[in-house]
LONUTOR-150942 format. One line per field, with one value per residue: residue number from 1; residue in three letters; chain; x negated, y, z negated of N, C-alpha, C, O in turn. Coordinates in steps of 0.02 Angstrom, whole numbers, plus 50000, padded with zeros to 5 digits. Each point is the difference from the previous one (the first is absolute). Last residue first. Example, Ala and Ser with C-alpha at 12.3 -4.5 7.8 and 13.67 -1.06 7.14 Angstrom:
# LONUTOR-150942
n	2; 1
res	ser; ala
chain	A; A
nx	49358; 50010
ny	49888; 49659
nz	49646; 50012
cax	49958; 50045
cay	50059; 50059
caz	49997; 50000
cx	50039; 49955
cy	50055; 50060
cz	49963; 50000
ox	49975; 49948
oy	50055; 49999
oz	49992; 49967
//
This chain:
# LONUTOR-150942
n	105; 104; 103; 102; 101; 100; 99; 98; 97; 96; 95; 94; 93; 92; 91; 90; 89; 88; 87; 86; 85; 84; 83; 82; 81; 80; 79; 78; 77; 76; 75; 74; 73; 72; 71; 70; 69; 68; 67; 66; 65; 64; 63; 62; 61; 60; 59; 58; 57; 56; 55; 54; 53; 52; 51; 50; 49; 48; 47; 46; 45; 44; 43; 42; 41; 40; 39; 38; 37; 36; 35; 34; 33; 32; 31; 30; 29; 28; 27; 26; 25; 24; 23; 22; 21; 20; 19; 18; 17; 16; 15; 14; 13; 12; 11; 10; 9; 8; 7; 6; 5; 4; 3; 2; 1
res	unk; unk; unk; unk; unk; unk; unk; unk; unk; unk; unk; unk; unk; unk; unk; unk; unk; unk; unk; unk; unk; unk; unk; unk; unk; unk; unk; unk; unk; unk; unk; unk; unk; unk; unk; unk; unk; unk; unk; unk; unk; unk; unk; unk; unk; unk; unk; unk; unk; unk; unk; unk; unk; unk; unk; unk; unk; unk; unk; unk; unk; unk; unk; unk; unk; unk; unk; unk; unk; unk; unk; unk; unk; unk; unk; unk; unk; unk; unk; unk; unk; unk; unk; unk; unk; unk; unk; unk; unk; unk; unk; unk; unk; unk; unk; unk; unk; unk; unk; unk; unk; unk; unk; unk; unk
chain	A; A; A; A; A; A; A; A; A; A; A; A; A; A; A; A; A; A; A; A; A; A; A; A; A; A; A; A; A; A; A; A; A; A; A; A; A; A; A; A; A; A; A; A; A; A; A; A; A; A; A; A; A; A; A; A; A; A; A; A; A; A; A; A; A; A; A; A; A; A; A; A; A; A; A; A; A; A; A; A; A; A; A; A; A; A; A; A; A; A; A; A; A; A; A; A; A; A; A; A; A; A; A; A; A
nx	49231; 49820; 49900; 49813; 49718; 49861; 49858; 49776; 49724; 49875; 49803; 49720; 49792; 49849; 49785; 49712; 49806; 49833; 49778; 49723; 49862; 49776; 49735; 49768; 49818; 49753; 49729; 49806; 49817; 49763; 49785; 49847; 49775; 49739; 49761; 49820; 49768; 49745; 49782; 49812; 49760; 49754; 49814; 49806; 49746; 49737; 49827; 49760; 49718; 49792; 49835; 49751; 49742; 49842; 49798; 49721; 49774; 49806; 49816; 49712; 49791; 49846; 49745; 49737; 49891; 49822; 49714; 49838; 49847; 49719; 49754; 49889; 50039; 50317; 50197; 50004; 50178; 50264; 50173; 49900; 50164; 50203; 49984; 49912; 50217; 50117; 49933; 50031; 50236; 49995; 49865; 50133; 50299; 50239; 50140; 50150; 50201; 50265; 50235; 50165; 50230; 50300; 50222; 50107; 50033
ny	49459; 50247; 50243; 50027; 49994; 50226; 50194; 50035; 50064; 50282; 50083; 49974; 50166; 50224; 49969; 49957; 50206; 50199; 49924; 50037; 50218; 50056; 49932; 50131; 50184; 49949; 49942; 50197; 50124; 49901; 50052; 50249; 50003; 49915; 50105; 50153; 49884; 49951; 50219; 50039; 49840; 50048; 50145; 49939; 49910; 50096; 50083; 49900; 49981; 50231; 50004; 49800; 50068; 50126; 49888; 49926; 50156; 50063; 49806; 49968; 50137; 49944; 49898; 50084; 50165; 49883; 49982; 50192; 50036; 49870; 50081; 50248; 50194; 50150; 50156; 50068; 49854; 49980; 50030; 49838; 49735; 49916; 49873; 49696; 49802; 49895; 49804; 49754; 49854; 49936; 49753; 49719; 49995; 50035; 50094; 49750; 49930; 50123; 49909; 49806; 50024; 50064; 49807; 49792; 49730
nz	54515; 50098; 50009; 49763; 50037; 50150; 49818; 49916; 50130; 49991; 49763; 49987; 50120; 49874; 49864; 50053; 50073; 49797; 49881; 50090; 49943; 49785; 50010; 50129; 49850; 49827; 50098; 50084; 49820; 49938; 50091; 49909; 49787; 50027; 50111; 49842; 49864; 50110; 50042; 49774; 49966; 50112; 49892; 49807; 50040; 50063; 49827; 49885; 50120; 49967; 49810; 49979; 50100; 49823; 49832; 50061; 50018; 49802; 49902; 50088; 49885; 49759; 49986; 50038; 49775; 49785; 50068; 49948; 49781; 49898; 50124; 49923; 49931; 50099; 50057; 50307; 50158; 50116; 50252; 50208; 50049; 50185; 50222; 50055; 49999; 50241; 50181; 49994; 50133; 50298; 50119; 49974; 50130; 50095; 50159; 50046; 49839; 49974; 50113; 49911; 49822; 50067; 50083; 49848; 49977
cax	50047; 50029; 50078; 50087; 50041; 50023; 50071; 50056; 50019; 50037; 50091; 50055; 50027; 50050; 50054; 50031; 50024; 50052; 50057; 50024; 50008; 50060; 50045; 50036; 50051; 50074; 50058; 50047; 50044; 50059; 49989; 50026; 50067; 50052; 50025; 50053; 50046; 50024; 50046; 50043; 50061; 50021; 50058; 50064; 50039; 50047; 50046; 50079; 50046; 50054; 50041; 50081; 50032; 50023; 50060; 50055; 50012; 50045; 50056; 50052; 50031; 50053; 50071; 50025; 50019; 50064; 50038; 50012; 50063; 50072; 49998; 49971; 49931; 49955; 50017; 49976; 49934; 49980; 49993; 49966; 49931; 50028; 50014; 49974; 49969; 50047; 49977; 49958; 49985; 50036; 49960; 49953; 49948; 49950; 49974; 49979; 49950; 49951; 49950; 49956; 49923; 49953; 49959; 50033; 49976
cay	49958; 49924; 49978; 50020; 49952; 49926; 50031; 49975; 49940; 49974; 50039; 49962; 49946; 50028; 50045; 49960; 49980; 50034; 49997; 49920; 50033; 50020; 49948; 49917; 50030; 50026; 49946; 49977; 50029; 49999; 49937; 50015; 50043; 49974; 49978; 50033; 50027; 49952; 49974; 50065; 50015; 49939; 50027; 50049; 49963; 49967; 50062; 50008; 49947; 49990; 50049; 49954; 49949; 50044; 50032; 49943; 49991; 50057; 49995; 49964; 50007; 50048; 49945; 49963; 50041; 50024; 49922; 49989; 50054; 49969; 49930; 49935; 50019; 49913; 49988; 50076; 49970; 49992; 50045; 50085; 49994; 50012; 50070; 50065; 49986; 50028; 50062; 50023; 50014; 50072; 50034; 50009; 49970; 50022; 50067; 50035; 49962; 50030; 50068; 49981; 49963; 50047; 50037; 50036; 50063
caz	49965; 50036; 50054; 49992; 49954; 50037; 50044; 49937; 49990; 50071; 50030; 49960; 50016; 50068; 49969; 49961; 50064; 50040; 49955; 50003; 50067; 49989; 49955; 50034; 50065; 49977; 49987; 50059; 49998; 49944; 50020; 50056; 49983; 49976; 50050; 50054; 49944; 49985; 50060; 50007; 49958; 50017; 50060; 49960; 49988; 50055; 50025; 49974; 50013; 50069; 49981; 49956; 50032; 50030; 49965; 49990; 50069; 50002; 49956; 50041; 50050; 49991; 49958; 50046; 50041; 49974; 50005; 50069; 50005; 49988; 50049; 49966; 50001; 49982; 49915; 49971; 50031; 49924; 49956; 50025; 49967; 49917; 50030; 50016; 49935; 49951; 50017; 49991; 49921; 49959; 50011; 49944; 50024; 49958; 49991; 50074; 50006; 49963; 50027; 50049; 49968; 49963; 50056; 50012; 49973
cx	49982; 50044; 49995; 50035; 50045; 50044; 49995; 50082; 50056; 50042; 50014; 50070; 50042; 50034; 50054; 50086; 50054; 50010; 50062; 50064; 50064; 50064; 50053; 50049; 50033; 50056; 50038; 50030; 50026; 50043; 50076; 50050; 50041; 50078; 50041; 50042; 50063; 50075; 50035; 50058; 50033; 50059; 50018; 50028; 50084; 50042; 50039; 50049; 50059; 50020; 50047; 50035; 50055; 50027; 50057; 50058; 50084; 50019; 50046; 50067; 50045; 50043; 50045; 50045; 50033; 50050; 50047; 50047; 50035; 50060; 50086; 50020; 49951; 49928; 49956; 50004; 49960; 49924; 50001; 50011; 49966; 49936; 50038; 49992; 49945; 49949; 50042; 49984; 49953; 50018; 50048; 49935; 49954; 49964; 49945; 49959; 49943; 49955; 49967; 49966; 49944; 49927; 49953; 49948; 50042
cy	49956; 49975; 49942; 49998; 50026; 49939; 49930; 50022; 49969; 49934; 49977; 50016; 49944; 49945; 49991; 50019; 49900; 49942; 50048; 49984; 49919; 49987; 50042; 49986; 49936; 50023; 50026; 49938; 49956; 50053; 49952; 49924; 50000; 50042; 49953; 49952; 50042; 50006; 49936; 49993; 50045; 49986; 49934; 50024; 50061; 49950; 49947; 50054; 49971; 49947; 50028; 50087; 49978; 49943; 50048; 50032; 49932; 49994; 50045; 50031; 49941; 50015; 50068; 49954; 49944; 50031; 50025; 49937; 49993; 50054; 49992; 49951; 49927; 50016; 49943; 49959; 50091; 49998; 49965; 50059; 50077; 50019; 50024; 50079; 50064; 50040; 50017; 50076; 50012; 50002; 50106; 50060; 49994; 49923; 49994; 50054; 50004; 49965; 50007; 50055; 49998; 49987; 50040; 50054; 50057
cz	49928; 49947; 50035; 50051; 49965; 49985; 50043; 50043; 49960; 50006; 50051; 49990; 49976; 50011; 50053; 49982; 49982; 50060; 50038; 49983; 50013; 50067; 49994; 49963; 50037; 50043; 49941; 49979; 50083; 50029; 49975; 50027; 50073; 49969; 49960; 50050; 50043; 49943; 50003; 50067; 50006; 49971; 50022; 50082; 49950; 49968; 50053; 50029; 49958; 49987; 50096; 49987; 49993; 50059; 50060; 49953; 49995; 50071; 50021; 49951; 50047; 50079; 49992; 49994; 50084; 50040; 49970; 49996; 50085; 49981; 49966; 50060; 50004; 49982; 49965; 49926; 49932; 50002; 49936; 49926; 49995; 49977; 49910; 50001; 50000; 49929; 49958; 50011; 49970; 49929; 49998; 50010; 49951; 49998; 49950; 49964; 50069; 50003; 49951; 50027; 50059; 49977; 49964; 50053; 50030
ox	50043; 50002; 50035; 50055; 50023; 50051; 50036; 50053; 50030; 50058; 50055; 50050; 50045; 50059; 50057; 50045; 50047; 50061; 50057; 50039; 50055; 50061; 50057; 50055; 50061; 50059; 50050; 50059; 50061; 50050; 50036; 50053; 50056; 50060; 50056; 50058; 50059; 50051; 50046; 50061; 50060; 50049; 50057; 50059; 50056; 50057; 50058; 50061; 50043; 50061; 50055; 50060; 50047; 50057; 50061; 50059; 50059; 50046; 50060; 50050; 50049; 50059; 50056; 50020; 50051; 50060; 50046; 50058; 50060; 50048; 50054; 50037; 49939; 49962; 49984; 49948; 49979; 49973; 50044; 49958; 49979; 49987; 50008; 49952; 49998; 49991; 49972; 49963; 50014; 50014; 49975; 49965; 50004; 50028; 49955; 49939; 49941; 49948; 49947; 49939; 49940; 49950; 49939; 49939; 50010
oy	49965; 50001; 49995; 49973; 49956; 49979; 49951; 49969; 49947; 49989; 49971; 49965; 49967; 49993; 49975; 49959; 49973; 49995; 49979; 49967; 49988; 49994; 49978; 49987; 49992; 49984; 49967; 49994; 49991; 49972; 49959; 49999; 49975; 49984; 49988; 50012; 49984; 49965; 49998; 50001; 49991; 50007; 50001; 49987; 50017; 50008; 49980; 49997; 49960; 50003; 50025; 49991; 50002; 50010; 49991; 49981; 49999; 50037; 49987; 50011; 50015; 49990; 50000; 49972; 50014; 49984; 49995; 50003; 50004; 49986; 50004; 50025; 49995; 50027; 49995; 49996; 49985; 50016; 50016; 50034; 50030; 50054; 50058; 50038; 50054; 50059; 50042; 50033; 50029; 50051; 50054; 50023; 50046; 49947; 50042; 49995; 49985; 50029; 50024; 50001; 50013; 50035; 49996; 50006; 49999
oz	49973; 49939; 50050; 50007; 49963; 50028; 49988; 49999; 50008; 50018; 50003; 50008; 50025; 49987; 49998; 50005; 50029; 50006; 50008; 50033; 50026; 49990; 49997; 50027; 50004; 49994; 49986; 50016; 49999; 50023; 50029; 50031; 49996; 50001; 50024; 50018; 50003; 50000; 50040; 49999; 50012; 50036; 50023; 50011; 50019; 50019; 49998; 49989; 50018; 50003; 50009; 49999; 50040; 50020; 49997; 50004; 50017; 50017; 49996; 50035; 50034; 50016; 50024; 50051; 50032; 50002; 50041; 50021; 50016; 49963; 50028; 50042; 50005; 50040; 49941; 49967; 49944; 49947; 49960; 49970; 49951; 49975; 49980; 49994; 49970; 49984; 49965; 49963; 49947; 49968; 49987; 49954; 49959; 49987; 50001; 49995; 49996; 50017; 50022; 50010; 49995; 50003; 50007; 49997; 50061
//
């Protein structure tokens, strides 16, 4: 399980999801006139809690990519610089080597 999953799973507890739900509930509780607006009102609310959950936990994952993406660009532009760095030093030497074998016998 990825670190991120694990602190959340720490942080949010069945007894801070309830208080979550709860504390949603407060401002609809004035609007509920009926048993089954409350049972409505309480699906809604796991819904909007759990929603806002997966909406941190696509942010953190996209920075996740996001840095993953940087670090690959970065990652490409240095083995472009190597290869180039590679071919210059290929270059040099092979000249070295070709003058050599001209002047042995």
């Amino acid at each position: 399980m990825p670190e991120f999953q694990k602190e959340r799973n720490l942080a949010v507890t069945k007894n801070t999801f309830e208080m979550l739900v709860n504390n949603v509930m407060e401002d609809w509780r004035p609007y509920l006139k009926t048993e089954g607006e409350m049972v409505l009102a309480t699906n809604v609310s796991h819904l909007v809690i759990k929603m806002n959950a997966m909406i941190i936990e696509y942010e953190e994952l996209r920075k996740g990519y996001m840095d993953l993406c940087k670090s690959n660009d970065e990652m490409k532009a240095l083995v472009l610089e190597l290869a180039t760095k590679q071919k210059q030093q290929n270059i040099f030497y092979s000249k070295k080597i070709r003058n050599l074998e001209k002047k042995l016998p």
